[in-house]
C-alpha positions in Angstrom: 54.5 25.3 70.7 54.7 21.9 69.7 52.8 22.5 66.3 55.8 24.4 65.2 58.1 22.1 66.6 57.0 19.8 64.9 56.7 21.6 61.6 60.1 23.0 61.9 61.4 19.5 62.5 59.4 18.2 59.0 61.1 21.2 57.3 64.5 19.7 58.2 63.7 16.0 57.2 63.2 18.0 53.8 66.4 19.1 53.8 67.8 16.1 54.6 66.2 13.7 52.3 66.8 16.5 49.4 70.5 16.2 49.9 71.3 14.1 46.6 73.0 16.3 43.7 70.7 14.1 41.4 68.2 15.6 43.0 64.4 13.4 42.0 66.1 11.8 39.9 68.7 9.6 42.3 68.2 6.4 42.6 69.9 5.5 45.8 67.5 6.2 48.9 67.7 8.7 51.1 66.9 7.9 54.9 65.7 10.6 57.8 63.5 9.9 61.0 62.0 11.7 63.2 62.0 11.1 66.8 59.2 12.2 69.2 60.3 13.9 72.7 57.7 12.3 74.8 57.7 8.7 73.6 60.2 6.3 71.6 57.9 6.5 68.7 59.7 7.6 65.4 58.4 8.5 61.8 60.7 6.7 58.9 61.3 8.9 56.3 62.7 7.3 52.6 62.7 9.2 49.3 63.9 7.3 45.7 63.0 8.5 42.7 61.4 11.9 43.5 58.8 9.6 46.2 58.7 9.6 49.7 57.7 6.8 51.8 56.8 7.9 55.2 56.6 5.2 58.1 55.5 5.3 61.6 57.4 2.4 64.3 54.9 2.0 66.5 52.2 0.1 63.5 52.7 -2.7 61.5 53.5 -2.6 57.7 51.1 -2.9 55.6 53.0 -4.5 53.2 56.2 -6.6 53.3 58.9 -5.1 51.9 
């Protein structure tokens, strides 16, 4: 069921970029990817500041950074 899989695995990058005790408040980013099984693609996962920038590898930015 890759659906689930692949909610499960957005549930976890939740957890992981929630790990600051400063909680939306912390300044200093917090990193997770998430790697697809059948390909080298990867989402890029950042949260600062209670936002969360979300990435994907395989396009270009759309703005430098």
């Amino acid at each position: 069921m890759p659906v689930l899989d692949f909610a499960w695995a957005l549930c976890d990058i939740v957890e992981h970029v929630d790990r600051d005790p400063a909680g939306s408040r912390a300044s200093r980013p917090q990193h997770a990817e998430l790697d697809f099984t059948e390909s080298t693609d990867r989402l890029l996962f950042e949260r600062r500041f209670g936002w969360v920038d979300i990435e994907a590898d395989w396009q270009e930015a759309d703005e430098p950074r």
